[in-house]
FITIMI-702271 format. One line per 2 residues: number of its first residue (from 1); for each residue x, z, y of C-alpha. Coordinates in nm, 4 decimals, always signed. Each point is the difference from the previous one (the first is absolute). Example, Ala and Ser with C-alpha at 12.3 -4.5 7.8 and 13.67 -1.06 7.14 Angstrom:
// FITIMI-702271
1) +1.2300 +0.7800 -0.4500; +0.1370 -0.0660 +0.3440 .
This chain:
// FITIMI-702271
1) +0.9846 +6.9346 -3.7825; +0.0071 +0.3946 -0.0624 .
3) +0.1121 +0.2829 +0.2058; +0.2695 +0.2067 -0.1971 .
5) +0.0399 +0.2847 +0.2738; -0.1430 +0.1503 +0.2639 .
7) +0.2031 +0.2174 +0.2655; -0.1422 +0.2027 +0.3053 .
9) +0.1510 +0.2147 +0.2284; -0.2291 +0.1861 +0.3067 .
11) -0.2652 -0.2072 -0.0511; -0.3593 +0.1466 +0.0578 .
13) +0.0236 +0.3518 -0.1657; +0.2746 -0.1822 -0.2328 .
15) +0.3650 +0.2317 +0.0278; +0.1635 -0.2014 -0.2599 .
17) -0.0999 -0.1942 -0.2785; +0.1471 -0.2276 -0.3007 .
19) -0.2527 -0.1359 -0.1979; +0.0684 -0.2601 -0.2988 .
21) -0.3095 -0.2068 -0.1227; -0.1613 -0.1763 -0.3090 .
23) -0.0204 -0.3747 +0.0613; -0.3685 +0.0782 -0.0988 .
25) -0.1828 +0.3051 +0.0839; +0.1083 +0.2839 +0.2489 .
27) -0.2648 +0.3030 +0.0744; +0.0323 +0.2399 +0.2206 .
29) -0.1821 +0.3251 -0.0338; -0.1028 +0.2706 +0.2117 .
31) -0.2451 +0.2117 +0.2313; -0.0837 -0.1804 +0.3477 .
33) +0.3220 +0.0010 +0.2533; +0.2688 +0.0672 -0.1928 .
35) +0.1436 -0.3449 +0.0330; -0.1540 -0.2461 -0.2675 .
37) -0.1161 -0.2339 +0.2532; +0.3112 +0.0328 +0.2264 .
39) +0.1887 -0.1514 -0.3410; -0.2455 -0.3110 -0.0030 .
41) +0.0424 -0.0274 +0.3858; +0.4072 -0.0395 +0.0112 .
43) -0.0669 -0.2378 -0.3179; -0.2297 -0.2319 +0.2214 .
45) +0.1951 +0.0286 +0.3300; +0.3395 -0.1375 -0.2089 .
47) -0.1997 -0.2675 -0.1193; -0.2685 -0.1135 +0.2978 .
49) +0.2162 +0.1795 +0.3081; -0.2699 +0.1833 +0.1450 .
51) -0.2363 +0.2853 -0.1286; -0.3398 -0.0251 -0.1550 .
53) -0.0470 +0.3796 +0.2017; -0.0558 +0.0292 +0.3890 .
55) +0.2888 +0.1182 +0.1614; +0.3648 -0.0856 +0.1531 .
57) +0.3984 +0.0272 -0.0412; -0.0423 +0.3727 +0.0707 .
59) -0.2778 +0.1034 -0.2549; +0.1762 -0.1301 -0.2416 .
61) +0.3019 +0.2089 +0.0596; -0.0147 +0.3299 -0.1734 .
63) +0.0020 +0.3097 +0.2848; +0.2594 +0.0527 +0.1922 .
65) +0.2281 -0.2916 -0.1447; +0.1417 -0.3213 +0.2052 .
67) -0.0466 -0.2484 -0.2722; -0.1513 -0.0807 -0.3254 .
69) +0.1760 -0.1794 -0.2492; -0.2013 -0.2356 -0.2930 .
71) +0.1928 -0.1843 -0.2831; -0.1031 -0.1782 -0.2612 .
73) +0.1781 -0.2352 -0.2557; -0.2146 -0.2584 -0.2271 .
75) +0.1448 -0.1834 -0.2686; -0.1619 -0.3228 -0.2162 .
77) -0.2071 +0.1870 -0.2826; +0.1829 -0.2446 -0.2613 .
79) +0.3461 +0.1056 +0.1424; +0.2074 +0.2965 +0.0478 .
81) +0.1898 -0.0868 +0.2911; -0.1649 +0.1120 +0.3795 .
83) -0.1547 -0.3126 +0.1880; -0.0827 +0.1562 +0.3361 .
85) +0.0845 +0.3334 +0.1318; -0.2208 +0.0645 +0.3344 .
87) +0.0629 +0.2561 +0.2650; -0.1457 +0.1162 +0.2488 .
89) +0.0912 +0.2936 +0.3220; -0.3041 +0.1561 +0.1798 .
91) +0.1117 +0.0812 +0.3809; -0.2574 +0.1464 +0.2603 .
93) +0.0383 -0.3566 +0.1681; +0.1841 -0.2166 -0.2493 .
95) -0.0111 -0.1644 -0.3183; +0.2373 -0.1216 -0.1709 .
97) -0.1081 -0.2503 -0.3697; +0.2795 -0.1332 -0.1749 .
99) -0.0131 -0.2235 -0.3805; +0.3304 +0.0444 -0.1407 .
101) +0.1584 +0.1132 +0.3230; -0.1103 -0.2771 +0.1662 .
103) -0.2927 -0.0588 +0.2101; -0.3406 -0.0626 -0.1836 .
105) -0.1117 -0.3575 +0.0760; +0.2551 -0.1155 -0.2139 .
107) -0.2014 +0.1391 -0.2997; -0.3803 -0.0463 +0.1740 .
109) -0.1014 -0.2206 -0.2612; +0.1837 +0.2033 -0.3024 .
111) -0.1288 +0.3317 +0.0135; -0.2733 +0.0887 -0.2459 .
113) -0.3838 +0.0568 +0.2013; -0.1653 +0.3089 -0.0086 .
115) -0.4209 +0.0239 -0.1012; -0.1017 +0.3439 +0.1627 .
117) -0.3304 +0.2202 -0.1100; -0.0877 +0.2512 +0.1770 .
119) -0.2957 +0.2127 +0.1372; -0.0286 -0.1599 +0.3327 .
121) +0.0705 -0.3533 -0.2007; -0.3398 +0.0821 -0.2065 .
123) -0.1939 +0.0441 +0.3226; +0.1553 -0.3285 +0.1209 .
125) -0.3793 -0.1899 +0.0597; -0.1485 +0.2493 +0.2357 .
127) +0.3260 +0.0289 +0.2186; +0.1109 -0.2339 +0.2728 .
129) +0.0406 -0.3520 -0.0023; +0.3850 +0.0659 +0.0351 .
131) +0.0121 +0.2230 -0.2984; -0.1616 -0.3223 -0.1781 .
133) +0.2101 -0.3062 +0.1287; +0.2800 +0.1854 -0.1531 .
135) -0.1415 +0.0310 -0.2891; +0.0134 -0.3516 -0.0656 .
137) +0.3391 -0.0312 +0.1720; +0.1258 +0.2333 -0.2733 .
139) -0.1185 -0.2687 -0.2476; +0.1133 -0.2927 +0.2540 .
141) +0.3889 +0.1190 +0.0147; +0.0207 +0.1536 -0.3267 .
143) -0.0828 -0.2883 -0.1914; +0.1641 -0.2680 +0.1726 .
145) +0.2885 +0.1347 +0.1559; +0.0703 -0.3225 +0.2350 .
147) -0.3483 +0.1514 +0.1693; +0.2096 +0.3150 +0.0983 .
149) +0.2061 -0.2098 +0.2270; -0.3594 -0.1545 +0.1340 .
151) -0.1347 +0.3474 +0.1135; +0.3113 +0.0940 +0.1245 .
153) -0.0253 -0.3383 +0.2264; -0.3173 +0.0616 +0.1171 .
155) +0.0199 +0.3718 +0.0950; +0.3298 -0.0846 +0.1793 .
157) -0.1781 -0.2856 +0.1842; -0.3266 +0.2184 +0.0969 .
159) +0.2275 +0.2455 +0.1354; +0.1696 -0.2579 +0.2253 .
161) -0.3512 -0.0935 +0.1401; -0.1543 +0.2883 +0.0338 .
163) +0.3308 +0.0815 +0.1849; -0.0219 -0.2853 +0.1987 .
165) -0.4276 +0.0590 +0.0651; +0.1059 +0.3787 +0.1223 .
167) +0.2368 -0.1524 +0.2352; -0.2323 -0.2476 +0.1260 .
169) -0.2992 +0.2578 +0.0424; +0.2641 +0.2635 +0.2161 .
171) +0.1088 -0.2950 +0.1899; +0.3411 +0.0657 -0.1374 .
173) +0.0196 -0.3748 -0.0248; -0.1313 -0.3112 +0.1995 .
175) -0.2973 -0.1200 -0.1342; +0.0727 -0.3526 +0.0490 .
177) +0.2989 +0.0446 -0.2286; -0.1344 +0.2389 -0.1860 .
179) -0.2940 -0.1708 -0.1322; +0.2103 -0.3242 -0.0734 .
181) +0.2201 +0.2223 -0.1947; -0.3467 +0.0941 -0.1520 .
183) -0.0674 -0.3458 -0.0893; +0.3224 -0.0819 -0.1525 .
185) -0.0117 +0.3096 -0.2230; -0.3809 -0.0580 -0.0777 .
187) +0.1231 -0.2690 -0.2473; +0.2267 +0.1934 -0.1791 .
189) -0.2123 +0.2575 -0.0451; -0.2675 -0.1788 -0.0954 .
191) +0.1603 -0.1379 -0.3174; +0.1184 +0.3010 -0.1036 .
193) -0.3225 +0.1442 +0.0575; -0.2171 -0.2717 -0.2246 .
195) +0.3038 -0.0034 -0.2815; -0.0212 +0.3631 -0.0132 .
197) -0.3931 +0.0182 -0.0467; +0.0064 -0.3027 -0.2361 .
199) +0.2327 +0.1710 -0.2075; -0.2530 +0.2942 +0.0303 .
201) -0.2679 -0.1900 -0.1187; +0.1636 -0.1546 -0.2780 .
203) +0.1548 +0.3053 -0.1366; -0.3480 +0.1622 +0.0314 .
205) -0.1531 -0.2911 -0.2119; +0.3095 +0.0005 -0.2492 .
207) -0.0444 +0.3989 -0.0710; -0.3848 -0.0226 +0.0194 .
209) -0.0805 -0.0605 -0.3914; +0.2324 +0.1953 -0.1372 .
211) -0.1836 +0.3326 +0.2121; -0.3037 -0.1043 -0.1230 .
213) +0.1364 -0.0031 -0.3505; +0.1395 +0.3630 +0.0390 .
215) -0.3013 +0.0746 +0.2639; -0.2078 -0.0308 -0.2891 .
217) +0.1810 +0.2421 -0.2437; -0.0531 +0.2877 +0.2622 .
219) -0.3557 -0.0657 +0.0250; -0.1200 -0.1124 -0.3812 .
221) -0.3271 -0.1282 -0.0560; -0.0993 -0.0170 +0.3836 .
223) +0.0025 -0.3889 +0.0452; +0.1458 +0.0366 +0.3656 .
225) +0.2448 -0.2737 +0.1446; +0.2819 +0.0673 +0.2404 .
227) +0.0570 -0.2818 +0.3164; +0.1206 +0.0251 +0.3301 .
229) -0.0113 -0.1551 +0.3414; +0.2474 -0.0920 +0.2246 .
231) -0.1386 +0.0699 +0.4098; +0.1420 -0.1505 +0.2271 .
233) -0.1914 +0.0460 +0.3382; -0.3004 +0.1503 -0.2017 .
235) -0.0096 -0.3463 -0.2146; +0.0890 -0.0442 -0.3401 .
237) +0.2678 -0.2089 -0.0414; +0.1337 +0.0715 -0.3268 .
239) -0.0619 -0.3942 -0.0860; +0.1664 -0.1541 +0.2823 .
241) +0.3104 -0.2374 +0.0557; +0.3711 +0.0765 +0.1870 .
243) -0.1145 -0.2628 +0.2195; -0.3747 +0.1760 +0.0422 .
245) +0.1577 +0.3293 +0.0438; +0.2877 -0.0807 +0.2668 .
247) -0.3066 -0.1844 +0.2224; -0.2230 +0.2956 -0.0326 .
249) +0.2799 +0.2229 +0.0869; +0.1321 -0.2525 +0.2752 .
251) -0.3859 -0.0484 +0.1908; -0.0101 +0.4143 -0.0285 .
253) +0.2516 +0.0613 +0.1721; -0.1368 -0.3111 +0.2793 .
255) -0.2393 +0.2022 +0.0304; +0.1891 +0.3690 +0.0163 .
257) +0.2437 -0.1146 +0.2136; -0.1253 +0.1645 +0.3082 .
259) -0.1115 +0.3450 -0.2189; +0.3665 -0.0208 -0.1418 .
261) +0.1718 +0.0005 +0.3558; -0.2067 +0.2970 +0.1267 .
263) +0.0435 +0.2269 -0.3317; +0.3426 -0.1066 -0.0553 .
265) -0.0091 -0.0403 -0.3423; -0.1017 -0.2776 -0.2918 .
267) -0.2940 +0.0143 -0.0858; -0.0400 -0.3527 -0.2563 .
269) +0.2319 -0.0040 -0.2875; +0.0115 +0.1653 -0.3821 .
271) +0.0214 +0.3685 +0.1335; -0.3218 -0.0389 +0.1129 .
273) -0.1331 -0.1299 -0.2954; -0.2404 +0.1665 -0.2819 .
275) -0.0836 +0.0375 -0.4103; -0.2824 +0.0495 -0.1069 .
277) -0.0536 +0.1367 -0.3568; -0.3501 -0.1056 -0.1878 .
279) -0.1554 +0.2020 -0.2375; -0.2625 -0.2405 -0.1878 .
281) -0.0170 -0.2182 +0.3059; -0.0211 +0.3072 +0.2816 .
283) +0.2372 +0.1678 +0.2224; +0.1852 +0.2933 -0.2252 .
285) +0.0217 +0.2040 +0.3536; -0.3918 +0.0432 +0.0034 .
287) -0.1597 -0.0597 -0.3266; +0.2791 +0.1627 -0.2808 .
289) +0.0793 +0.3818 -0.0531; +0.3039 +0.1260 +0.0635 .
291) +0.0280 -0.0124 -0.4029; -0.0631 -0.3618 +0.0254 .
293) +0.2242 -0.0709 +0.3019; +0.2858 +0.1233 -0.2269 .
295) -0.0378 -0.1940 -0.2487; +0.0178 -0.3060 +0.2024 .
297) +0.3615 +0.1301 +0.1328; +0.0934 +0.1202 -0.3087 .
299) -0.0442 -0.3383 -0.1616; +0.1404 -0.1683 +0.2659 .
301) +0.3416 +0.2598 -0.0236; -0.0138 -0.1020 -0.3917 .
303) -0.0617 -0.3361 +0.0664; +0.2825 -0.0211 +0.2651 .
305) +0.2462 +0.1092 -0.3060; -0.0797 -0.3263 -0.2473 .
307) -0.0097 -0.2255 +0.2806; +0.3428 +0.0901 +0.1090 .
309) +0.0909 -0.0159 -0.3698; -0.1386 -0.3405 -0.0395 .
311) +0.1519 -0.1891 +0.2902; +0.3481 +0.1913 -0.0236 .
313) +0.0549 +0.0797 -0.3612; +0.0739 +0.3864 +0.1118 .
315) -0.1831 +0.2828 +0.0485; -0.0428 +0.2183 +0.3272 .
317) +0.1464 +0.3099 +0.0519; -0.3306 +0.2167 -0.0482 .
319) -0.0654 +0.3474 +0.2257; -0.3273 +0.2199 -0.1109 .
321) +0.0086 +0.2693 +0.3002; -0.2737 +0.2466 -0.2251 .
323) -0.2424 -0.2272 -0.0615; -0.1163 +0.1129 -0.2878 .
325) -0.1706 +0.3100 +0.1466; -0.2196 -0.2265 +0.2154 .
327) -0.1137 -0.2235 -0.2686; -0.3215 +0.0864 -0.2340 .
329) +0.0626 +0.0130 -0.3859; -0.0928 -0.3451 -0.0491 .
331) +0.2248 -0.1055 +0.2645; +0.2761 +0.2121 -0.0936 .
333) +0.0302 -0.1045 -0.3837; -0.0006 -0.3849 +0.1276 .
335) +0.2193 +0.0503 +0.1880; +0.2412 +0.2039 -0.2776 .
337) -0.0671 -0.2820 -0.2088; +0.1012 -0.2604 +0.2316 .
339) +0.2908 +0.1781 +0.0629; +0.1041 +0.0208 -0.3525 .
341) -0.0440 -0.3728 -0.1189; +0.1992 -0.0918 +0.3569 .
343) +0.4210 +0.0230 +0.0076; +0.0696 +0.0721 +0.3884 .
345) +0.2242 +0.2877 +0.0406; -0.2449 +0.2580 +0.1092 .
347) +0.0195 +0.3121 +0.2218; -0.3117 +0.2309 +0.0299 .
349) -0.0920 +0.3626 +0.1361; -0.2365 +0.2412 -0.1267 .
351) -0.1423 +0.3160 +0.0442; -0.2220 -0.0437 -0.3109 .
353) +0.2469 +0.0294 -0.3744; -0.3005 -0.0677 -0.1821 .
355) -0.0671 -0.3404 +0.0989; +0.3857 -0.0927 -0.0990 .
357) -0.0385 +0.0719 -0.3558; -0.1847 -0.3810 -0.0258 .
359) +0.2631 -0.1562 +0.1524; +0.2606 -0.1085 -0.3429 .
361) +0.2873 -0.2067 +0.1916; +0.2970 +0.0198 -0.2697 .
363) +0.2818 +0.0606 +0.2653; -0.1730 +0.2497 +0.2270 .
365) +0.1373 +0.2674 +0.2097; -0.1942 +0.2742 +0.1545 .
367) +0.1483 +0.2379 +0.2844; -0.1403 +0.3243 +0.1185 .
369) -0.0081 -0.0023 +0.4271; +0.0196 +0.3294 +0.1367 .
371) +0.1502 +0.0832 +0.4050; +0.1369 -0.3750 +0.0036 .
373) +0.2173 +0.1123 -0.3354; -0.0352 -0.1152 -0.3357 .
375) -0.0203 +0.3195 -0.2135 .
């Protein structure tokens, strides 16, 4: 699956813009703020509905506007006819996602997924645990899209009892009741909690040789291995069953209970939960270079790509938010190279023409970003 056409309308510093791509490479070039990333952004939102930037309805609307508008259509690269045509209207306090003019879970599973690089994404190891778990959710829903419905469960059902544990704690409901509606919900929650980390755990294991294959291109003739860890509760429990992990889970929160009631809030469960990255057996956040942490993500980003490729036949939609810049010369031509041999449909930014010259796609288009316009 390809997107054929892009439209935005008051979107960022976006007036208007028609854009029609190659089903294989798409680079946009141009000085910092004129709107390259913006492009990438709209792409990603159509796709994942949310941003990979901070921000809400009304940062995304261009100044002094009421609404943004994003279209795109996307068509099977062996056919001519469209497939999907997504849209999408930006209010200050509204949004409104439609597939086809109808509403978007009847496509969840049949949209293509989206592999994002970008800056922040390179500095992935040294930022929050958050910023990590989604890494690996990225891989988790992207690969098997059933899984999408399985994180969509189990935020929806840690929302209900962290609802219910605020309530509790501000005496907004009886805690007799409230803790046996506690109970009852602990069990649902609980196996959605232990599917979702097994799932983690196997997807990590599934994806881990093929980064160490590509971890090894990036840094030639250095010996080094890539593992991880999976913490749960400062443990490592990257080799443990559904059944281990739902009683771990299950006796931590026996023994939260109380801490839960007072803060209001869950505090057991996969959003609490932490990777680890291993450089030659040791923590990447302590004992690699930022150099070194990069390649790590970097070869996990790659890696990401031919696992999806393997297990569903298709490539992902790939996003390279300037990427290049950030990347030393070693890094840079592996990753031109990789990006040659591979055949997602591509879209990159760039400050830096130079580096693009290495890059020999057959069917490539290049577009030159200046005041959210393509001149």
């Amino acid at each position: 699956m390809k997107i054929d056409n892009l439209y935005l309308k008051d979107f960022r510093n976006i007036d208007e813009l028609q854009i029609q791509f190659s089903p294989r490479l798409n680079i946009f070039v141009g000085d910092n703020g004129q709107g390259k990333t913006n492009i990438l952004e709209a792409i990603y939102f159509l796709l994942e509905k949310n941003s990979f930037r901070f921000g809400n309805n009304t940062t995304f609307i261009k100044d002094k506007k009421f609404f943004s508008i994003l279209n795109a259509e996307l068509k099977q690269s062996d056919k001519n006819e469209k497939e999907f045509k997504i849209r999408v209207i930006l209010e200050p306090s509204n949004k409104k996602y439609t597939v086809n003019e109808k509403p978007s879970v009847s496509y969840q599973n049949q949209l293509p997924s989206t592999v994002l690089f970008s800056p922040e994404s390179l500095n992935i190891i040294k930022q929050s645990a958050e910023e990590r778990r989604a890494l690996i959710d990225s891989v988790v829903k992207s690969v098997y899209y059933s899984n999408q419905s399985l994180i969509l469960d189990f935020k929806k059902t840690l929302k209900t009892r962290n609802r219910l544990l605020s309530d509790i704690s501000e005496k907004k409901t009886d805690l007799s009741s409230g803790i046996d509606t506690l109970q009852s919900l602990n069990t649902i929650f609980l196996k959605l909690a232990a599917n979702l980390t097994s799932v983690r755990i196997a997807s990590l294991k599934s994806i881990r040789p093929l980064v160490n294959e590509i971890f090894k291109k990036l840094e030639p003739n250095k010996g080094v291995e890539f593992d991880f860890r999976y913490i749960i509760s400062d443990q490592n429990s990257e080799n443990e069953t559904y059944e281990n992990l739902y009683q771990i889970m299950q006796k931590r929160i026996a023994e939260l209970t109380s801490a839960e009631l007072s803060f209001g809030s869950s505090l057991v469960g996969p959003h609490k939960h932490d990777v680890t990255f291993l450089y030659n057996g040791k923590d990447s956040r302590f004992f690699c270079s930022q150099g070194q942490q990069r390649s790590i993500i970097l070869a996990f980003k790659m890696a990401q790509i031919v696992y999806h490729q393997k297990v569903n036949g298709t490539y992902p939609i790939l996003l390279l938010d300037d990427v290049l810049s950030e990347l030393d010369s070693t890094k840079q031509e592996a990753l031109i190279k990789y990006l040659n041999e591979i055949e997602t449909q591509t879209f990159l930014t760039t400050t830096d023409v130079e580096s693009l010259s290495k890059l020999d796609a057959e069917n490539k288009f290049k577009f030159k970003i200046q005041d959210g316009k393509i001149i």
